[in-house]
N, CA, C and O atoms as a GROMACS GRO file, in nm:
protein
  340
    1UNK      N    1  -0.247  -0.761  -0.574
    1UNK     CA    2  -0.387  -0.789  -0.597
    1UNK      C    3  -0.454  -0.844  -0.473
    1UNK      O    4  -0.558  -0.795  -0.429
    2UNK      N    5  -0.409  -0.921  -0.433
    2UNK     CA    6  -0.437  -0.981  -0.264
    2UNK      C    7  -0.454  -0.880  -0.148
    2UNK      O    8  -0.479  -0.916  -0.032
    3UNK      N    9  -0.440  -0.751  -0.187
    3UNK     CA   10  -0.456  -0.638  -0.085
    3UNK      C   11  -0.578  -0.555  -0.161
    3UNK      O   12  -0.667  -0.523  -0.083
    4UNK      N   13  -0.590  -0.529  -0.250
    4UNK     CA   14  -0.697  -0.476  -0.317
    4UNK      C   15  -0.830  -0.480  -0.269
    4UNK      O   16  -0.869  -0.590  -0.230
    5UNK      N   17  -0.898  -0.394  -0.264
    5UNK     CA   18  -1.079  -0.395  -0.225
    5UNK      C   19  -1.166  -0.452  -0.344
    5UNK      O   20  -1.280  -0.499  -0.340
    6UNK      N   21  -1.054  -0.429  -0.483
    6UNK     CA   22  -1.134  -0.434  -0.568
    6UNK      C   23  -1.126  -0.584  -0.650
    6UNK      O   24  -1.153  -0.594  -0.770
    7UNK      N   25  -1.092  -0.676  -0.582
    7UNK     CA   26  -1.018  -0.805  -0.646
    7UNK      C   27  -1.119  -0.930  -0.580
    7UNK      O   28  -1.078  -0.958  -0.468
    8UNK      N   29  -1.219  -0.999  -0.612
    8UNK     CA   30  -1.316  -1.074  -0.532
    8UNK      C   31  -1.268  -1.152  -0.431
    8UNK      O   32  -1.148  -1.136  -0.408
    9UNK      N   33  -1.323  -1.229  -0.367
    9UNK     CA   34  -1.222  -1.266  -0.235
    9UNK      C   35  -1.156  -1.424  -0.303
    9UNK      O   36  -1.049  -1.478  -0.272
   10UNK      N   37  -1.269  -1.476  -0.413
   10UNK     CA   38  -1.274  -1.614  -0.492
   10UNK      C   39  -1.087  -1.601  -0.539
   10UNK      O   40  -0.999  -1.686  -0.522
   11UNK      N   41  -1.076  -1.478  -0.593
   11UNK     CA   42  -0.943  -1.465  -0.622
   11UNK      C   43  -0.828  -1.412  -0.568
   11UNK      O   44  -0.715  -1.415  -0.617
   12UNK      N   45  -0.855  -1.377  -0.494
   12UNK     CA   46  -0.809  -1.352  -0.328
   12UNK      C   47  -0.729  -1.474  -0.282
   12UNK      O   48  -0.606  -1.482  -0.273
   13UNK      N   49  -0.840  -1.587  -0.248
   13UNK     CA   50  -0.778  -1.724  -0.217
   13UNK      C   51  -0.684  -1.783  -0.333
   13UNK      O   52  -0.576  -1.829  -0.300
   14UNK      N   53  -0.718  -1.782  -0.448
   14UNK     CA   54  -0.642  -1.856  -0.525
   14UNK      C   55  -0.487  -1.759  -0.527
   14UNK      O   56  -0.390  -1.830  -0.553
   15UNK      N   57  -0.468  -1.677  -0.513
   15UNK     CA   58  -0.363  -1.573  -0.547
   15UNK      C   59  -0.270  -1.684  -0.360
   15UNK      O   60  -0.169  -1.752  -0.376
   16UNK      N   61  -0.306  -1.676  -0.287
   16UNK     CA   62  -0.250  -1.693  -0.165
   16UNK      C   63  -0.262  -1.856  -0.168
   16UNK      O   64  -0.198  -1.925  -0.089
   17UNK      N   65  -0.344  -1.906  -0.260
   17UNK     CA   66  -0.338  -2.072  -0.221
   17UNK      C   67  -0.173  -2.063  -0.336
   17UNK      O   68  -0.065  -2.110  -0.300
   18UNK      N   69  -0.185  -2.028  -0.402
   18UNK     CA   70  -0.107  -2.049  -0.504
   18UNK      C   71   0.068  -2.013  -0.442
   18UNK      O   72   0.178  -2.064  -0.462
   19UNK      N   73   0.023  -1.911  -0.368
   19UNK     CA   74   0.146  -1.887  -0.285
   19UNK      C   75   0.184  -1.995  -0.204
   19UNK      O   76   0.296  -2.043  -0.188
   20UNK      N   77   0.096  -2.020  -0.165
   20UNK     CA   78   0.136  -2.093  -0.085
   20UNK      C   79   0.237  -2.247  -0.133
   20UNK      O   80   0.336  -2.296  -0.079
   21UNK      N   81   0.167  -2.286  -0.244
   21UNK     CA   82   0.220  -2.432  -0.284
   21UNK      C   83   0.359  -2.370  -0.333
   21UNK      O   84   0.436  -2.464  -0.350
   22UNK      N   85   0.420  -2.249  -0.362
   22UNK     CA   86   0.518  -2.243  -0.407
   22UNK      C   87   0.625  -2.214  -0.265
   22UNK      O   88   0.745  -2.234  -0.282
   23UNK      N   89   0.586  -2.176  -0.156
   23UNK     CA   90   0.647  -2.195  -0.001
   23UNK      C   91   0.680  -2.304   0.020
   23UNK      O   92   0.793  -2.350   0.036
   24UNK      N   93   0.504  -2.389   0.022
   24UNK     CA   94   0.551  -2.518   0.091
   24UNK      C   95   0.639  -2.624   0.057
   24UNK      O   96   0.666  -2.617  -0.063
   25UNK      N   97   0.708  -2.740   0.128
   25UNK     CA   98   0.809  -2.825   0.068
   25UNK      C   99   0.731  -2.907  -0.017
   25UNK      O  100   0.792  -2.985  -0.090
   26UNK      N  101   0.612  -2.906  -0.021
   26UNK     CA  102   0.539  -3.043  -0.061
   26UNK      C  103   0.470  -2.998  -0.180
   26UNK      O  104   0.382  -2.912  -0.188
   27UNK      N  105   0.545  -3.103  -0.313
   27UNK     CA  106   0.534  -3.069  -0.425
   27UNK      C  107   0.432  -3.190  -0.488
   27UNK      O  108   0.390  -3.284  -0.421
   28UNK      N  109   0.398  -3.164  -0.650
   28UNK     CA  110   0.358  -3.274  -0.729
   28UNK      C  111   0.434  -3.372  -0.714
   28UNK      O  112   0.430  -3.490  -0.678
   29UNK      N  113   0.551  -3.249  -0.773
   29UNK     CA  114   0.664  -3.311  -0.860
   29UNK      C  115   0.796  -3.240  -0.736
   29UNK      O  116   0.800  -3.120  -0.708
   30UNK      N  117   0.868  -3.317  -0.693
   30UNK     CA  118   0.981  -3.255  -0.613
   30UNK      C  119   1.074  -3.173  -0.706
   30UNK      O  120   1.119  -3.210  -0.814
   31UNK      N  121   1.096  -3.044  -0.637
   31UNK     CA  122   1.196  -2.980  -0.673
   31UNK      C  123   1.325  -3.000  -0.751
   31UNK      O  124   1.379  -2.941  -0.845
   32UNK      N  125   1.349  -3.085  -0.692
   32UNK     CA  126   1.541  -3.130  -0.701
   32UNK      C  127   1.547  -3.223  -0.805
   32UNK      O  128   1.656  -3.275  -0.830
   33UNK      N  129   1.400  -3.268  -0.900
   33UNK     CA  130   1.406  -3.309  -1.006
   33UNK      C  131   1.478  -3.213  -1.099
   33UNK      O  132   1.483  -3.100  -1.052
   34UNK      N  133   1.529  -3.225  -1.204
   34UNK     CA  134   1.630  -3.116  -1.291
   34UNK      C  135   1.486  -3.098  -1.388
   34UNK      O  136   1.408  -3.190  -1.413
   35UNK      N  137   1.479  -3.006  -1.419
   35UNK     CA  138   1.352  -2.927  -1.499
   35UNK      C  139   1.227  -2.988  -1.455
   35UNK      O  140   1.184  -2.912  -1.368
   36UNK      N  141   1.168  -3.061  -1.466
   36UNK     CA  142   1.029  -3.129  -1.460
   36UNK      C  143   1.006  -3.086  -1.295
   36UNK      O  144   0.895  -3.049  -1.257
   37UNK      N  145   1.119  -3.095  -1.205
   37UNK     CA  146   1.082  -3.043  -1.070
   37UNK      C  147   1.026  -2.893  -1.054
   37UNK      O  148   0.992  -2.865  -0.940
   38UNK      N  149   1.012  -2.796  -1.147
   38UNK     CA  150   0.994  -2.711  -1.141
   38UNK      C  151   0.871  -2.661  -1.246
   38UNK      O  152   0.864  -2.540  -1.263
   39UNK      N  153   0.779  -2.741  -1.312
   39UNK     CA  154   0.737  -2.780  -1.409
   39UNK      C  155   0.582  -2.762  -1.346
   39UNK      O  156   0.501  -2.689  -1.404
   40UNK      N  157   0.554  -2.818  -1.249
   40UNK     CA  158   0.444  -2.802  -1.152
   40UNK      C  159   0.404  -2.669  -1.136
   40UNK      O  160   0.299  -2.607  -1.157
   41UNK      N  161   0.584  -2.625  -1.066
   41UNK     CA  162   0.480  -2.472  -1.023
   41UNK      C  163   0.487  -2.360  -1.080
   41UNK      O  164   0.476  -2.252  -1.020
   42UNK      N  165   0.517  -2.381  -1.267
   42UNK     CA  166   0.524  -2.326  -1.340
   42UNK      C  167   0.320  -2.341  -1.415
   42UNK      O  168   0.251  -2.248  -1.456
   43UNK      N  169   0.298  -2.428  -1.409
   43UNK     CA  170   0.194  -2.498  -1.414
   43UNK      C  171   0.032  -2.427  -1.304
   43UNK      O  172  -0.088  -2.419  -1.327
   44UNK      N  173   0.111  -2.394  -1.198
   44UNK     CA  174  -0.009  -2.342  -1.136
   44UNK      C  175   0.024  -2.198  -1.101
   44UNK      O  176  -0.068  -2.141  -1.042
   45UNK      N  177   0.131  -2.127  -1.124
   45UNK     CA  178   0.140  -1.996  -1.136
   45UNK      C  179   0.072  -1.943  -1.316
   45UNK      O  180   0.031  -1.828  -1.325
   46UNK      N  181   0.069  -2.017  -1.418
   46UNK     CA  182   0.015  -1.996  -1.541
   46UNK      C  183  -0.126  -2.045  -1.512
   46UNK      O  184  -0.210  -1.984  -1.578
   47UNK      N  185  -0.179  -2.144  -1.425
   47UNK     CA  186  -0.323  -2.165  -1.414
   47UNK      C  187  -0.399  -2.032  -1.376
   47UNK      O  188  -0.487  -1.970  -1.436
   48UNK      N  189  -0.304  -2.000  -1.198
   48UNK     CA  190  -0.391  -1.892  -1.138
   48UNK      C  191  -0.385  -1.725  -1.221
   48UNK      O  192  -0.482  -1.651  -1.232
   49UNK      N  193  -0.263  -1.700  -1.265
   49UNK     CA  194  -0.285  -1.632  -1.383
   49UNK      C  195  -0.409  -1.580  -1.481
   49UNK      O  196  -0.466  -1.472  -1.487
   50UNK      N  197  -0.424  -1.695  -1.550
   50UNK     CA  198  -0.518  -1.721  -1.636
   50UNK      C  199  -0.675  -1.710  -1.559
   50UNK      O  200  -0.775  -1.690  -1.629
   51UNK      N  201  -0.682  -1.722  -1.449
   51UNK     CA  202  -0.792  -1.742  -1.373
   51UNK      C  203  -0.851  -1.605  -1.298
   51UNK      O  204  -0.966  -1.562  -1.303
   52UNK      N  205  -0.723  -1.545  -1.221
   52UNK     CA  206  -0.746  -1.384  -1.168
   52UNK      C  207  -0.716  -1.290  -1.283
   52UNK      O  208  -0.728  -1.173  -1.248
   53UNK      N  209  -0.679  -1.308  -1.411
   53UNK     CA  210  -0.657  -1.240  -1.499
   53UNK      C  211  -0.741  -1.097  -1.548
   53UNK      O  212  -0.697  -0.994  -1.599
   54UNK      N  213  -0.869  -1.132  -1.513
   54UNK     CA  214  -0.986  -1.034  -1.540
   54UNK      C  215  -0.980  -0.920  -1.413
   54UNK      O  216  -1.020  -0.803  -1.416
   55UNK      N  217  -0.928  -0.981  -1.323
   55UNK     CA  218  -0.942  -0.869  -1.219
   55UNK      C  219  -0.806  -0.772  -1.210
   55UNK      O  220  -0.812  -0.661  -1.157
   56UNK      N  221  -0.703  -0.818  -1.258
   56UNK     CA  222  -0.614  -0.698  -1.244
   56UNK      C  223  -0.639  -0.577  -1.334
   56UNK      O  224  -0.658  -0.567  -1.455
   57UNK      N  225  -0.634  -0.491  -1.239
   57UNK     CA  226  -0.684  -0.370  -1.291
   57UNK      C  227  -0.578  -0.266  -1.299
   57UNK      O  228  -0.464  -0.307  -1.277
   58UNK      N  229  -0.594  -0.143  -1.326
   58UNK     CA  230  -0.459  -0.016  -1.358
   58UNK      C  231  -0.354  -0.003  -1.187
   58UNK      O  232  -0.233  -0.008  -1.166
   59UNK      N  233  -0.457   0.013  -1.108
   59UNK     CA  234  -0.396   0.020  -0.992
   59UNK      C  235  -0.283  -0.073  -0.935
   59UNK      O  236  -0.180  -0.044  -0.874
   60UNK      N  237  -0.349  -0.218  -0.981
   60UNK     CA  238  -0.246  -0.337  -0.942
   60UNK      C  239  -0.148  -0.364  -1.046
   60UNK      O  240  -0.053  -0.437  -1.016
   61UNK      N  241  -0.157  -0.313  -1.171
   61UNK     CA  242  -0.057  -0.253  -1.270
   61UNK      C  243   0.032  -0.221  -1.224
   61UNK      O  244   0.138  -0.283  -1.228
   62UNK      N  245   0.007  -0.080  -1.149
   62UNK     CA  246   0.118  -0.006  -1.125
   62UNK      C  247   0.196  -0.008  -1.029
   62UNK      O  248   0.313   0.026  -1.015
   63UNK      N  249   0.081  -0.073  -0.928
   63UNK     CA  250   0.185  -0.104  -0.833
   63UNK      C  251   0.275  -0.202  -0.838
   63UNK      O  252   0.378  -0.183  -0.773
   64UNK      N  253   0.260  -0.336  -0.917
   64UNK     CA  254   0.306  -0.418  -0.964
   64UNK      C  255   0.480  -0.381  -1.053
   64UNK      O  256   0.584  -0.445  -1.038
   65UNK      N  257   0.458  -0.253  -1.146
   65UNK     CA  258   0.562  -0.212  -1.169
   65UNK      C  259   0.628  -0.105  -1.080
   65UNK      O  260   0.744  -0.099  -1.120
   66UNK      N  261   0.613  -0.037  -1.002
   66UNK     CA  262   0.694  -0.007  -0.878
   66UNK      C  263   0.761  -0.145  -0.811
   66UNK      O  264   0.876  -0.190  -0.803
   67UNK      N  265   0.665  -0.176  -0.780
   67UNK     CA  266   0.736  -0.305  -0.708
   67UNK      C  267   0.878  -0.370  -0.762
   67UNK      O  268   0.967  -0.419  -0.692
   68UNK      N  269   0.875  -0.354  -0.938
   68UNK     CA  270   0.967  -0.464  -0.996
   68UNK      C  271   1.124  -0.338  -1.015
   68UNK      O  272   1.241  -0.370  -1.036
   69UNK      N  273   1.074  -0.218  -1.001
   69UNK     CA  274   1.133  -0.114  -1.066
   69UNK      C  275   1.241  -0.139  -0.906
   69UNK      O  276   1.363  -0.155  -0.914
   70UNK      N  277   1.176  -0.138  -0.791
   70UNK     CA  278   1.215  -0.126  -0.641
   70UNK      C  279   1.334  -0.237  -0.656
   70UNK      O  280   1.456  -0.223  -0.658
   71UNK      N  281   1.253  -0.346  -0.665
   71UNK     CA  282   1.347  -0.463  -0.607
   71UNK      C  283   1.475  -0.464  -0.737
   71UNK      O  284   1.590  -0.479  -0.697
   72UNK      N  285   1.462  -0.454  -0.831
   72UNK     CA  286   1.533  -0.489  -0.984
   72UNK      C  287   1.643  -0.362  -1.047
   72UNK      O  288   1.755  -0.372  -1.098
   73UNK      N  289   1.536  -0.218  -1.011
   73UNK     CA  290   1.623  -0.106  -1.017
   73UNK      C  291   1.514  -0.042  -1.122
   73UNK      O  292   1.425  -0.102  -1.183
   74UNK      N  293   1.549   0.110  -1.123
   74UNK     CA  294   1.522   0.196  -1.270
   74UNK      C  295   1.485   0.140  -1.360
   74UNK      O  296   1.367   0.144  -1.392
   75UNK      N  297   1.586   0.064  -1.435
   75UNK     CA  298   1.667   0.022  -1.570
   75UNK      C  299   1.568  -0.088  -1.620
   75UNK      O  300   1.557  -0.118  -1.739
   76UNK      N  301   1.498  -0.145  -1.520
   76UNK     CA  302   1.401  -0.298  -1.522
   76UNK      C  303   1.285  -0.189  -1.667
   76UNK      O  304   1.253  -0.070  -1.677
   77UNK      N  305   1.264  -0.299  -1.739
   77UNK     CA  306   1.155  -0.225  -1.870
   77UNK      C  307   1.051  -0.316  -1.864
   77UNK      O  308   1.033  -0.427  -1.913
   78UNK      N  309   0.967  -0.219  -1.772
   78UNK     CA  310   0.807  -0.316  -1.745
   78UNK      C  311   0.704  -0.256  -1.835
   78UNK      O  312   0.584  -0.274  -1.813
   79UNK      N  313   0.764  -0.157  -1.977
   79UNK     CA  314   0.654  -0.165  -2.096
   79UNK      C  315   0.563  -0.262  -2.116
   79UNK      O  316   0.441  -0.246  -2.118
   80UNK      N  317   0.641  -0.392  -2.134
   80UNK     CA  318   0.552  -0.495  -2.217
   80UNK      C  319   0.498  -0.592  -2.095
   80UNK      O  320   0.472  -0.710  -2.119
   81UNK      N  321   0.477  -0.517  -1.915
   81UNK     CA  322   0.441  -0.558  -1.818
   81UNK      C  323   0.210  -0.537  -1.894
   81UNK      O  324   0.107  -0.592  -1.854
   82UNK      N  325   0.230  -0.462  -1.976
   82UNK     CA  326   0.040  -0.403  -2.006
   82UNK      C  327   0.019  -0.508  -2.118
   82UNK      O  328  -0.086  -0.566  -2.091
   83UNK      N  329   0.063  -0.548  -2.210
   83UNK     CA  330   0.069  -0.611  -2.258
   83UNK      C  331   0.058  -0.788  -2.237
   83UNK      O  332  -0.005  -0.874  -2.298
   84UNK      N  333   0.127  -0.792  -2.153
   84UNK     CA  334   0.141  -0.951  -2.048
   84UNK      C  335  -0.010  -0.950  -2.003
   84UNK      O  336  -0.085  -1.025  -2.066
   85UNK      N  337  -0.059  -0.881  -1.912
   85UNK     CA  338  -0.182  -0.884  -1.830
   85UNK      C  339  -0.274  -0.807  -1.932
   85UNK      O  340  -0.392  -0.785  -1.904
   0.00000   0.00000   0.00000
């Protein structure tokens, strides 16, 4: 979606800010906490979600399932990938 012409730039940033906090070392909540460390950026991958949600469109669909089919194999069942979004 972050490569798209058709995706506003408002969500553009959030797609790459969001990336970003999941790169950087510097958390809410540190990592190496046992569940709750990971709780955060479960938290802002379901925010930005919810937020660029309107803009994924058929194209970023599909490429989205190539992508998972590539890295995962054939066998990966991204049916209920239309459904999710």
């Amino acid at each position: 979606m972050a490569k798209s012409p058709n995706v506003p730039a408002k969500d553009k940033a959030m797609i790459i800010a969001g990336l970003a906090y999941f790169i950087l070392p510097i958390d809410v909540v540190p990592d190496f906490i046992p569940v709750a460390g990971y709780s955060d950026d479960l938290a802002v991958l379901i925010f930005i979600i919810g937020k660029v949600a309107y803009s994924i469109d058929e194209d970023s669909k599909n490429k989205a399932k190539e992508a998972l089919k590539k890295w995962f194999g054939e066998d990966v069942d991204v049916s209920k990938l239309d459904a999710l979004l």
